[in-house]
C-alpha positions, 0 to 999 in steps of 0.5 A: 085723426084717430088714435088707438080706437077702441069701442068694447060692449059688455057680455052680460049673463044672469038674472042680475046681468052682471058683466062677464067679459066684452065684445072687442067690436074695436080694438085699437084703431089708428087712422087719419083724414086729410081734407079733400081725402078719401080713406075707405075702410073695408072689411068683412061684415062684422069686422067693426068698421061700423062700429068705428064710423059710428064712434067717430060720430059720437054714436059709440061710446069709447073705452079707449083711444082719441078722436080729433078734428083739426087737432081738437079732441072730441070724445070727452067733450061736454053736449054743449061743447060738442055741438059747434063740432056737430054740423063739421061731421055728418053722417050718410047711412046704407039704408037712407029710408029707415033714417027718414021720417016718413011722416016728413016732407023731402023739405023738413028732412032736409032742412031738420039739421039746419034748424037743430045745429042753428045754420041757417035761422031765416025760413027762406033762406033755408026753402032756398038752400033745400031747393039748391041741394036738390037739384045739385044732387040731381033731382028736382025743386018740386021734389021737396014737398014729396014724401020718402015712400014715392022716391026709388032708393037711388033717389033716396040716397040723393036727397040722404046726400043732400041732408048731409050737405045742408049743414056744411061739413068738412067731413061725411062718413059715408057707411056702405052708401051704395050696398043697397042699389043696383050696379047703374046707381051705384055707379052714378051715386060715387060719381055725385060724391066725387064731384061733390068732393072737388066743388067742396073739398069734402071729406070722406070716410066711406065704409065698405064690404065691395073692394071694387069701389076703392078705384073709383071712389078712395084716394087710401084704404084701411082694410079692417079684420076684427076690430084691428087694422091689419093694412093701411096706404095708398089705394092704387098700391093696396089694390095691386100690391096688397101685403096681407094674406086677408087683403088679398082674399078680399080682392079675390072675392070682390066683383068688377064694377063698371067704369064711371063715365 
């Protein structure tokens, strides 16, 4: 749950850089996640929808506004404290390649997590579950002693997909996952969350530009216009009964994606 969000960067100017106002990147944000739920966030690049995943994710520090997982406050929380929080909220980014070490195997990248949060401690056990997520991901066992350049990015995006999955988190923040694939991968990689959000009860925050994925991927929508909500609810009732001007010129704009088998 997240109540009055608001994440402001300081405008600086002169040689001693001193702050002469701000940037509302966000600007009073409330939305909730239910488990098993998919909220998209949509919006304009720009309108801070980012912004808001990554402050949710401790990336950004807030100037205002509370984050709470399961009625525990987050933000104000010592390293030490946030750290059993960590492993419950994961994160899949647009572009999975800058986000991979490409010096890394498929099998560190995946397992990297797992070491740093203490999931799982015995070696094996960790080789086993890396092996699991690929093929549940849909790609293969010998893919993990591969390196991230010798994949294509829908393939990329699995194995982004199943870093966020080695640790077991209730919640995925999912920014703009599909943005950079063609329509066909597109396709297949919100069909692989779906599934994965009925066998897991996961849930997700998928951030996006393309209102044409809510009908296939989102159970509620918040559509986001310079740092503020300006319309919030169901996605069937969003997307034929939008009430703001701004809503509706999105869903002019968005292209039809095909339907998923």
């Amino acid at each position: 749950e997240v109540t009055n969000l608001k994440v402001w960067f300081p405008l600086r100017k002169g040689l001693l850089q001193r702050v002469t106002g701000y940037t509302r990147a966000v600007d009073g944000v409330d939305i909730a996640l239910q488990q098993g739920e998919t909220l998209a966030l949509v919006g304009e690049s720009g309108c801070g929808k980012t912004t808001t995943g990554m402050a949710i994710l401790g990336f950004n520090p807030l100037r205002e506004g509370t984050i709470r997982f399961r009625g525990q406050p987050l933000n104000g929380l010592s390293r030490a404290a946030y750290l059993p929080f960590r492993k419950e909220i994961q994160v899949i980014f647009q572009d999975p390649f800058s986000s991979m070490n490409p010096r890394m195997t498929v099998q560190d990248i995946i397992e990297e997590g797992m070491v740093s949060l203490g999931v799982e401690s015995d070696p094996a056990r960790r080789r086993q579950r890396v092996l699991e997520l690929l093929l549940r991901v849909g790609l293969e066992g010998d893919h993990r002693r591969r390196y991230p350049h010798e994949f294509s990015g829908g393939q990329r995006q699995r194995i982004a997909i199943a870093r966020a999955l080695a640790v077991k988190p209730s919640v995925i923040v999912c920014d703009e996952p599909t943005s950079a694939l063609d329509v066909s991968i597109r396709c297949q990689v919100l069909d692989l969350l779906k599934q994965l959000q009925d066998e897991e009860g996961l849930s997700y925050l998928f951030i996006t530009h393309d209102l044409s994925l809510i009908a296939h991927i989102a159970h509620r929508v918040a559509v986001m216009r310079d740092g503020r909500i300006v319309e919030q609810g169901a996605a069937a009732t969003v997307l034929r009964q939008p009430r703001d001007d701004y809503t509706r010129t999105l869903l002019d704009a968005a292209p039809r994606l095909p339907t998923l088998a």
